[in-house]
C-alpha positions in Angstrom: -23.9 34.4 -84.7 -26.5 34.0 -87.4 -26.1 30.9 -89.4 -26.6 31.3 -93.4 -26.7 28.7 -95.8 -27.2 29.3 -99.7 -27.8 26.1 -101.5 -26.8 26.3 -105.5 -25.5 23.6 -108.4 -22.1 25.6 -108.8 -19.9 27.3 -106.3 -16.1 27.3 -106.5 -13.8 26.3 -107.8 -16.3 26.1 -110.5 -16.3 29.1 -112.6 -19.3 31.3 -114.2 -22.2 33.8 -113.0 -23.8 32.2 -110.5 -20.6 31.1 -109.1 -19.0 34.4 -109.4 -22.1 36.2 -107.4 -22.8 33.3 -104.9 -19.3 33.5 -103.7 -18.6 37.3 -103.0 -22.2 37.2 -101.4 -21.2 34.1 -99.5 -17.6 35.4 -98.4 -18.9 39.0 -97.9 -21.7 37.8 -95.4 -18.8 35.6 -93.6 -16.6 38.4 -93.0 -19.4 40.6 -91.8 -19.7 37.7 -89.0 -22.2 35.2 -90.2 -21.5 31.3 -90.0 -22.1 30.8 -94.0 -22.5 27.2 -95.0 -23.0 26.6 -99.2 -24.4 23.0 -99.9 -23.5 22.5 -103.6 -23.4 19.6 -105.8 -20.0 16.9 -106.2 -18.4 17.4 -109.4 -15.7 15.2 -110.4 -13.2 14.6 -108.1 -14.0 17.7 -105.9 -14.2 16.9 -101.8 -17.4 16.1 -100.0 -16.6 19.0 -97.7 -14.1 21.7 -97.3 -13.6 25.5 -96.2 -12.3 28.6 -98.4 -12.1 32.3 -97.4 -14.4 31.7 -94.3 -17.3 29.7 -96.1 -17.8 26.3 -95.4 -19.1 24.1 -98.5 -20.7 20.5 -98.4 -20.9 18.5 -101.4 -23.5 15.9 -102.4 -23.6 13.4 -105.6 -27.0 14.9 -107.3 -27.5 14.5 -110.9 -30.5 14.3 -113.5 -31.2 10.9 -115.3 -31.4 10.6 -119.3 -35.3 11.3 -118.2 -34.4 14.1 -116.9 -35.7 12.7 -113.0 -33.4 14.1 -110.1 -31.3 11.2 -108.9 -27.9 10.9 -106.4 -28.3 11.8 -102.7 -31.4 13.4 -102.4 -32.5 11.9 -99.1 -29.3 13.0 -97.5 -29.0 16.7 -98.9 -32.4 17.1 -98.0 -31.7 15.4 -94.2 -28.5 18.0 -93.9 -30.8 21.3 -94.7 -32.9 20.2 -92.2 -30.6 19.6 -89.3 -28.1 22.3 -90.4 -29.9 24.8 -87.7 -30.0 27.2 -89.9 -31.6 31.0 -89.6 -31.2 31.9 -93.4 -31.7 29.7 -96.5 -31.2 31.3 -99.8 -31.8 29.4 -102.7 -30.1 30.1 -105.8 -32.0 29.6 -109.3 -35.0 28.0 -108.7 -34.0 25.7 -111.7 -31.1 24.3 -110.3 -31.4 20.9 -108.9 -30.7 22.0 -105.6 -33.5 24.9 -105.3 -36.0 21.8 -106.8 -35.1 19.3 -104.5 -36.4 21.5 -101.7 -39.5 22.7 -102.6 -41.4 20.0 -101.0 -39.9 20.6 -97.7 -39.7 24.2 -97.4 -43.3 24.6 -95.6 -41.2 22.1 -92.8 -38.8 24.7 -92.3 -40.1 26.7 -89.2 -38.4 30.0 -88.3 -36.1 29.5 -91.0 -36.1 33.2 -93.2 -36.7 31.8 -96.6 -34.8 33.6 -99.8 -34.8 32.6 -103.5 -32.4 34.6 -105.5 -33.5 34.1 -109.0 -31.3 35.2 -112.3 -34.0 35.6 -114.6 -36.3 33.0 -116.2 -33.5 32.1 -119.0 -35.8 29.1 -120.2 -38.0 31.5 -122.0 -34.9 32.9 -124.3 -33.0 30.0 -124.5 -35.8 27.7 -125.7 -38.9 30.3 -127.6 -41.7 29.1 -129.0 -41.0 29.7 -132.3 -38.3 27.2 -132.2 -40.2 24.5 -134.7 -38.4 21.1 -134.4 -40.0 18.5 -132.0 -36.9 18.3 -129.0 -36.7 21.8 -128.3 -40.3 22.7 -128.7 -40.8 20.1 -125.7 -38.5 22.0 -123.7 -40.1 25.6 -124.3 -43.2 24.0 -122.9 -41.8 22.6 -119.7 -40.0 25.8 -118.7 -43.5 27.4 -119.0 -44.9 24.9 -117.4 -42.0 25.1 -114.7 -42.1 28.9 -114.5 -45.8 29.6 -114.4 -47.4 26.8 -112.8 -44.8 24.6 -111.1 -43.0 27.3 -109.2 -45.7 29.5 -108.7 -47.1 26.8 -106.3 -43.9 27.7 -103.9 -43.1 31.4 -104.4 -45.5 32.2 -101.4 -43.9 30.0 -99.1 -40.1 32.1 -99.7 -40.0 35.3 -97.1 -38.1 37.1 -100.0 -37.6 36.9 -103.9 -34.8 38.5 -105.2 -34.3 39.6 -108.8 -31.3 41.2 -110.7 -32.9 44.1 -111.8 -36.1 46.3 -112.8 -36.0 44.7 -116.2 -36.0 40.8 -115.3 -37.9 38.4 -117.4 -39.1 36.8 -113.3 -40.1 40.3 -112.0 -43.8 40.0 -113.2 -44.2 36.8 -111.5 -42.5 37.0 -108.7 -44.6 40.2 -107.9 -47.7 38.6 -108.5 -47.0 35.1 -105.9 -44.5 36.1 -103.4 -44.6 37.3 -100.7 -41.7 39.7 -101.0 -39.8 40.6 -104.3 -36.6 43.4 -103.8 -33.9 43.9 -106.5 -30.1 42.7 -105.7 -28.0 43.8 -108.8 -24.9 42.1 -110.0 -21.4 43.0 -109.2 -17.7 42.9 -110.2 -14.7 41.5 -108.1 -12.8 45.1 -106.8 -9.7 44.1 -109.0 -11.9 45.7 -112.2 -11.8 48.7 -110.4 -8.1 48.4 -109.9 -5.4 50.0 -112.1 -2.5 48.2 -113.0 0.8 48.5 -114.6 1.9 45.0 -115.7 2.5 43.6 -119.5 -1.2 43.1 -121.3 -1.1 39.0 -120.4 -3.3 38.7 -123.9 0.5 38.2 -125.4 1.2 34.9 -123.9 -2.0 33.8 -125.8 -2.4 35.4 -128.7 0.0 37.9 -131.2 -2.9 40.4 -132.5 -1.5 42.2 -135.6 -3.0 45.3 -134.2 -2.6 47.3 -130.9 -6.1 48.3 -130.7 -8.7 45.1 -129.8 -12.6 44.6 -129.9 -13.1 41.7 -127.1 -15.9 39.4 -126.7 -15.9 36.8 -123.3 -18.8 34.7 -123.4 -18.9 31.1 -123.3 -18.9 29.2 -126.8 -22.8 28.6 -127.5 -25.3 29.1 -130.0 -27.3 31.9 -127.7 -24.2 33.8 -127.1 -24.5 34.0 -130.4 -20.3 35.4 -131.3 -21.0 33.9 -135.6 -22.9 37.1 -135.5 -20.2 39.5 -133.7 -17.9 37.7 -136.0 -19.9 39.1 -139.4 -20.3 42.6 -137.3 -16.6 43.0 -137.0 -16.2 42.1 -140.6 -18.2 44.3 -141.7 -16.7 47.5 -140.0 -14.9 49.7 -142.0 -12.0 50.0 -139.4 -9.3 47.8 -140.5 -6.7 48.7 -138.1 -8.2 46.9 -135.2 -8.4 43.2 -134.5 -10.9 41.2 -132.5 -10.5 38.7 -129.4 -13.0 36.0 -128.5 -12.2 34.2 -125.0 -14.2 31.5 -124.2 -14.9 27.9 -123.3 -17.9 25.4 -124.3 -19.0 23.7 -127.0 -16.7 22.3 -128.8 -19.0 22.0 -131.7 -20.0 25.4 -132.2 -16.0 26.4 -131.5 -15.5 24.7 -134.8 -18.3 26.0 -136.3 -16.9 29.7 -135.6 -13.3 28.9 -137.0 -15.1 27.6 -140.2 -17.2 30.7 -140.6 -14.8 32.7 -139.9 -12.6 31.4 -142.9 -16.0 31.4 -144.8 -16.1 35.5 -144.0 -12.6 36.0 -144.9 -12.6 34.4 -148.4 -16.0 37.5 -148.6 -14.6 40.1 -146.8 -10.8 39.8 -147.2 -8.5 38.7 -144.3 -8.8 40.3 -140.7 -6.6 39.8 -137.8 -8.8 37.5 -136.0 -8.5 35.1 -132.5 -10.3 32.1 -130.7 -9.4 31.9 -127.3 -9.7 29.4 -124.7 -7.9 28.5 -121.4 -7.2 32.1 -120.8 -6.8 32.1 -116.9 -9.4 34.5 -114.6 -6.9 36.3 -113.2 -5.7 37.4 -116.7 -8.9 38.7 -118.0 -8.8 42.0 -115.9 -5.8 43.3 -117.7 -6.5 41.9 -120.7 -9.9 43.7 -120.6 -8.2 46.9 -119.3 -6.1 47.0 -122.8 -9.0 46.4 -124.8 -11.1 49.3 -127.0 -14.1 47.5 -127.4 -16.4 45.3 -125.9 -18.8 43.2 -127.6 -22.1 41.7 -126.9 -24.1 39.9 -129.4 -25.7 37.5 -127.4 -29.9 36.2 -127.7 -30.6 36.3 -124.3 -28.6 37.8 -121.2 -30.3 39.0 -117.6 -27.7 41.0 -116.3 -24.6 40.6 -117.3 -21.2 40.5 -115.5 -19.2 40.9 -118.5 -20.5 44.1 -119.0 -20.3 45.8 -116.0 -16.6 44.1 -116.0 -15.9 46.5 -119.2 -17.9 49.2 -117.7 -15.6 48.9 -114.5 -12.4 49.2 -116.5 -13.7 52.4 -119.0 -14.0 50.2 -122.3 -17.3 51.0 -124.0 -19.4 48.2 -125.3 -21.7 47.4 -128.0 -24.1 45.1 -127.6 -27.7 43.6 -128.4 -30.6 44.6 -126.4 -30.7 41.8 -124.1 -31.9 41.5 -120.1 -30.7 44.9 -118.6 -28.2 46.5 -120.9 -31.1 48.8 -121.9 -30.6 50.4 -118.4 -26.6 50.9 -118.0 -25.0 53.7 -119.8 -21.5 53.0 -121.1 -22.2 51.7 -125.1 -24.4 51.4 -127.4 -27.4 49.0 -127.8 -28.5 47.7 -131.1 -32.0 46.5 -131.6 -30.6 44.3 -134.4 -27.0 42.4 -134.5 -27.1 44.1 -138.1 -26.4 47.3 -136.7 -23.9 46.7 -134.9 -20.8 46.9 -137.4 -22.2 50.3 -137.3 -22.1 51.0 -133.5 -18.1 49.6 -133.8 -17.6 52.1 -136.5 -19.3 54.9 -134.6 -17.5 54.8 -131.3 -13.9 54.0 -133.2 -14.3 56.9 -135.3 -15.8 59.5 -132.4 -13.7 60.7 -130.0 -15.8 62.5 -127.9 -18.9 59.6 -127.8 -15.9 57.5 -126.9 -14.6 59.4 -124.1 -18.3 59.9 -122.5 -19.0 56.4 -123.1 -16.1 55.0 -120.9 -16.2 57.7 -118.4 -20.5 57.5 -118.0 -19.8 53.5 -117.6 -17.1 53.5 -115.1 -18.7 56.0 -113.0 -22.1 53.5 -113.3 -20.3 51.0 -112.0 -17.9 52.4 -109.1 -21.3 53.4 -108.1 -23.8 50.5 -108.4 -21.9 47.2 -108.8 -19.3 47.3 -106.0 -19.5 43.3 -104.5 -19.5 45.6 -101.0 -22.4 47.4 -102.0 -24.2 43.6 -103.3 -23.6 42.3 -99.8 -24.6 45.2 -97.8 -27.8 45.7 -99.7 -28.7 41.6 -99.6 -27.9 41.8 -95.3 -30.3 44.6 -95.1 -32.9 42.7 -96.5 -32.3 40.0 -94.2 -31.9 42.5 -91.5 -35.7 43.6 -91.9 -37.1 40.5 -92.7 -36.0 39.6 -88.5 
């Protein structure tokens, strides 16, 4: 039995991407019959070590100070990669603490198959150049510095780099230092593919004055950027639909959003508007399902999940011309968040775009972003790298 162990900063029952991918790769690999062991950080009052749906997961206290040094049980977490026997080691995000604390050691590990799974070099969108103020300038610089002259130093000594897709902002890089660089797309959980019959769960959250919804799920941040989906919607000329945002986050820029939104409505006249949060995950399939839109308005994305979730379920999007959207059929991209009350207007109002939109994307997805298809695909690359 072949003994895999992916190391990342978030696994379950922590919620996101990474998460999200990490674990159906994780529990697909351990029910094709590999030992799978994730080493993870301790958050809160989450055990040191436990077991869920054949993976084990270890735990260790490893943290950044106000310096931004790693700190916590470094010593140890390094000590357990390197007596865990291991025959695989993939490293998720090689800016997550975890990925970072290894680089030193990963030319000790002998006849260990090396794989970093990167998710895009999100650094680069999150903190641009252009930003002029002091604090985030610094921060542009040392993700260029991490990217191109830090990591660069390691890439070699990985057997494999794996990207999300032809359009990642790492592909260039990884092609030009490692050793090995393959694509391993994004997937949904099967229940998106699934049809159901229950009650839309939206209604124990919210009472939309409308029966037809646009819906947004993106955590409540700045670069997610839902102030400008917000004017978007306001601007459409459909008045018979209302819009959903589900999220968690800042708590700052959640109250930022509610005050722009009363700010729009004193411009625009009233609109049947929501702010979501604490929705549960196993809600947002049906609550997606019931939707007629989805909406995308973020700065930056690599690949994202959300979509494919809509595209799974047959609801067309509309969204910015971020990461790989470009690529997936399905919606509409807009090179500017100004043209996108445009795109809503288009699809509501079209019939026929808006049938061929949510058949092209569910067919897309049944055939490309299957979690069975993920974890074959990644064990095949581990297959010929032995």
């Amino acid at each position: 039995m072949k003994h895999l162990l992916l190391t990342t900063d978030d696994y379950y029952p922590r919620t996101g991407g990474v998460p999200a991918v990490s674990r159906y790769l994780c529990e697909g690999l351990a029910q094709k019959g590999y030992k799978v062991t994730v080493v993870t950080i301790k958050y809160d009052s989450l055990p040191a070590k436990e077991s869920f749906n054949g993976v084990d997961i270890v735990r260790f206290e490893i943290h950044t100070t106000r310096l931004k040094f790693i700190s916590g049980e470094i010593t140890e977490f390094k000590n357990y990669i390197q007596q865990a026997n291991v025959d695989i080691l993939i490293n998720e995000c090689p800016e997550a603490l975890t990925s970072r604390c290894l680089y030193p050691i990963l030319v000790d590990l002998k006849d260990v198959i090396k794989i970093l799974h990167v998710h895009g070099f999100g650094g680069l969108f999150q903190y641009p150049l252009k930003i002029n103020f002091s604090g985030r300038m610094l921060k542009a610089f040392k993700y260029r510095l991490f990217y191109f002259v830090y990591l660069r130093k390691y890439l070699s000594l990985y057997d494999l780099c794996l990207c999300l897709s032809e359009v990642d902002s790492s592909k260039t890089t990884l092609e030009k230092y490692a050793q090995r660089v393959k694509i391993l797309r994004n997937a949904v959980d099967d229940i998106f593919f699934e049809t159901s019959n229950r009650e839309n769960p939206l209604l124990k959250y919210a009472q939309p004055t409308n029966k037809r919804y646009c819906l947004s799920i993106a955590n409540y941040f700045p670069y997610k950027n839902q102030k400008g989906i917000l004017l978007e919607f306001y601007k459409s000329v459909n008045d018979d639909i209302s819009i959903i945002f589900i999220g968690k986050g800042s708590s700052r820029y959640f109250a930022e959003l509610i005050a722009y939104n009363l700010e729009l409505e004193k411009t625009y006249g009233k609109k049947d508007v929501f702010f979501l949060s604490g929705v549960a995950r196993e809600d947002i399939p049906d609550i997606l399902s019931n939707a007629t839109l989805y909406l995308v308005g973020s700065f930056f994305e690599e690949f994202s999940i959300s979509i494919i979730e809509a595209m799974a379920k047959g609801v067309p999007f509309v969204s910015t011309n971020v990461g790989n959207t470009r690529l997936l059929p399905g919606g509409i991209i807009v090179e500017s968040i100004s043209q996108m009350h445009k795109s809503i207007d288009l699809l509501l109002n079209n019939a026929e775009l808006y049938k061929e939109c949510s058949y092209r994307g569910r067919a897309y997805a049944m055939q490309n972003c299957r979690t069975e298809y993920a974890v074959d695909q990644l064990e095949k690359y581990i297959q010929d790298l032995m």
